[in-house]
C-alpha positions as CSV (number, residue, x, y, z in Angstrom):
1,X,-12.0,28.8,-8.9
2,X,-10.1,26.0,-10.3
3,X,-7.2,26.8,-7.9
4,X,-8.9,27.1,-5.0
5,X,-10.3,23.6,-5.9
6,X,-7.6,22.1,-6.0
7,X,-5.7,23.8,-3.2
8,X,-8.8,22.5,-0.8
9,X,-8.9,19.1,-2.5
10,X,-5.3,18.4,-1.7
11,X,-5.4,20.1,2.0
12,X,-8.1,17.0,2.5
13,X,-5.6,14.8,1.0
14,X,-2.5,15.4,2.9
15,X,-4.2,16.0,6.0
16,X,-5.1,12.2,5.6
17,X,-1.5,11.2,4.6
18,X,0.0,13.1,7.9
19,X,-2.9,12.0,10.2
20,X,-1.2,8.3,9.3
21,X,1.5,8.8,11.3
22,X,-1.0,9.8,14.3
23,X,-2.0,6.0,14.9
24,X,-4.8,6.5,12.1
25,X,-5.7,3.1,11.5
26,X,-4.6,1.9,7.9
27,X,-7.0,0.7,5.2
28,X,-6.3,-0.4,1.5
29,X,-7.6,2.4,0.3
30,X,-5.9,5.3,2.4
31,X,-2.7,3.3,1.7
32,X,-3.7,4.0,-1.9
33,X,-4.3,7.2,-1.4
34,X,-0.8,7.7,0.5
35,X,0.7,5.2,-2.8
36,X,-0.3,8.0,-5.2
37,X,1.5,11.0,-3.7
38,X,4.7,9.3,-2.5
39,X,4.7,7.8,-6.4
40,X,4.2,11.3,-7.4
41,X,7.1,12.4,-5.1
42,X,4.5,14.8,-3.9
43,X,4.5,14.5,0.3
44,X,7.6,17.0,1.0
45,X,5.9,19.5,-1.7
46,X,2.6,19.1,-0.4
47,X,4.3,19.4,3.4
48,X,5.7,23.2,2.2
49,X,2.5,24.0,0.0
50,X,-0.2,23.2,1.8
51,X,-0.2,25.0,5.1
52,X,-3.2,24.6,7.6
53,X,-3.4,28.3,8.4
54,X,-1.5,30.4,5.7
55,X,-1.0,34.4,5.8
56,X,-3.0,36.0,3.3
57,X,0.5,36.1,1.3
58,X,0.8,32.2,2.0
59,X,-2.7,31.5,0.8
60,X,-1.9,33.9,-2.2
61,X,1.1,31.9,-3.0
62,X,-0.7,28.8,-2.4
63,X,-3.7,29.0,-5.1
64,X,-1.0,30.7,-7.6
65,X,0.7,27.1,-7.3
66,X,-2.2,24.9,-7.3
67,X,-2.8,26.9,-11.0
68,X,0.2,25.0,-12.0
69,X,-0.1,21.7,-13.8
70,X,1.6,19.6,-11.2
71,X,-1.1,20.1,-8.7
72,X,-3.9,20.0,-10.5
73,X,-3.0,16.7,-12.0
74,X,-2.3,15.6,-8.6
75,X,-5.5,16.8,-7.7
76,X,-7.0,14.4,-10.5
77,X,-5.1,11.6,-9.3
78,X,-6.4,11.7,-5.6
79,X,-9.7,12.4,-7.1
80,X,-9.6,9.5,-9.8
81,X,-7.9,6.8,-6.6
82,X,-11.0,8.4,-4.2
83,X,-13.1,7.3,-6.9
84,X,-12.1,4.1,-7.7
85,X,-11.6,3.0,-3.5
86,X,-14.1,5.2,-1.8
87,X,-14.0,3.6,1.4
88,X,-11.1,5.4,2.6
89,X,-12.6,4.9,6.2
90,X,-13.5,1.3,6.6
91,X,-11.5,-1.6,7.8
92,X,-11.5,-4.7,6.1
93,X,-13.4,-6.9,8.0
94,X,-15.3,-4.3,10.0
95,X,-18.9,-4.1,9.6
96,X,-19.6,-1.1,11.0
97,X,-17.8,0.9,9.2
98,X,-16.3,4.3,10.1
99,X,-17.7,3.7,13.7
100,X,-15.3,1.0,13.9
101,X,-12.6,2.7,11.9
102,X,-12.7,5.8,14.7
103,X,-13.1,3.4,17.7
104,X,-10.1,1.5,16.4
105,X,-8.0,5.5,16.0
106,X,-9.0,6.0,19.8
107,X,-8.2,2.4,21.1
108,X,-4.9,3.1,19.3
109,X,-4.5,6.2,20.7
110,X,-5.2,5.3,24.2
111,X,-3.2,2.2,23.7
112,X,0.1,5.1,22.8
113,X,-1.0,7.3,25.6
114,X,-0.8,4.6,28.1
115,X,2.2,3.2,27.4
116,X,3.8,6.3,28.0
């Protein structure tokens, strides 16, 4: 149970650390978030380990790894960062909050789309 914990825990995690380079607007605490796993070293092993839609025999070999002790205190990390800067989608100065944080995605989006 633990494993499969941690496996989805970190899935949440790195999706938000790839979905940065997809003109996800940047707040201080998803920077944090991203902080901890490149300080961990973690984003290349997280990039072979945590795949979006595994073979059973992927999946397998995916909650055997998150038994180890390098993802679960990984796991605890993210967990302990989410904790301590919870507002993971809310831009400074915004005030409405994740409304503004996804308007601000698409605007950017659009922006890249018609730029061409």
């Amino acid at each position: 149970m633990r494993a499969r914990t941690v496996l989805l825990g970190l899935r949440g995690f790195y999706g938000l650390y790839v979905m940065h380079g997809l003109f996800m607007p940047d707040t201080p605490a998803l920077a944090a978030l991203r902080g901890r796993i490149d300080e961990w070293g973690m984003g290349p092993v997280l990039d072979h380990v945590i795949a979006l839609n595994p073979s059973p025999r992927q999946l397998a070999e995916n909650l055997a790894a998150c038994l180890g002790p390098p993802f679960d205190a990984m796991h605890e990390a993210l967990m302990e960062q989410l904790t301590a800067d919870p507002k993971i989608f809310r831009i400074p100065g915004d005030d409405i909050g994740p409304v503004g944080f996804g308007e601000t995605w698409l605007r950017s989006v659009r922006e890249q789309f018609s730029a061409g």
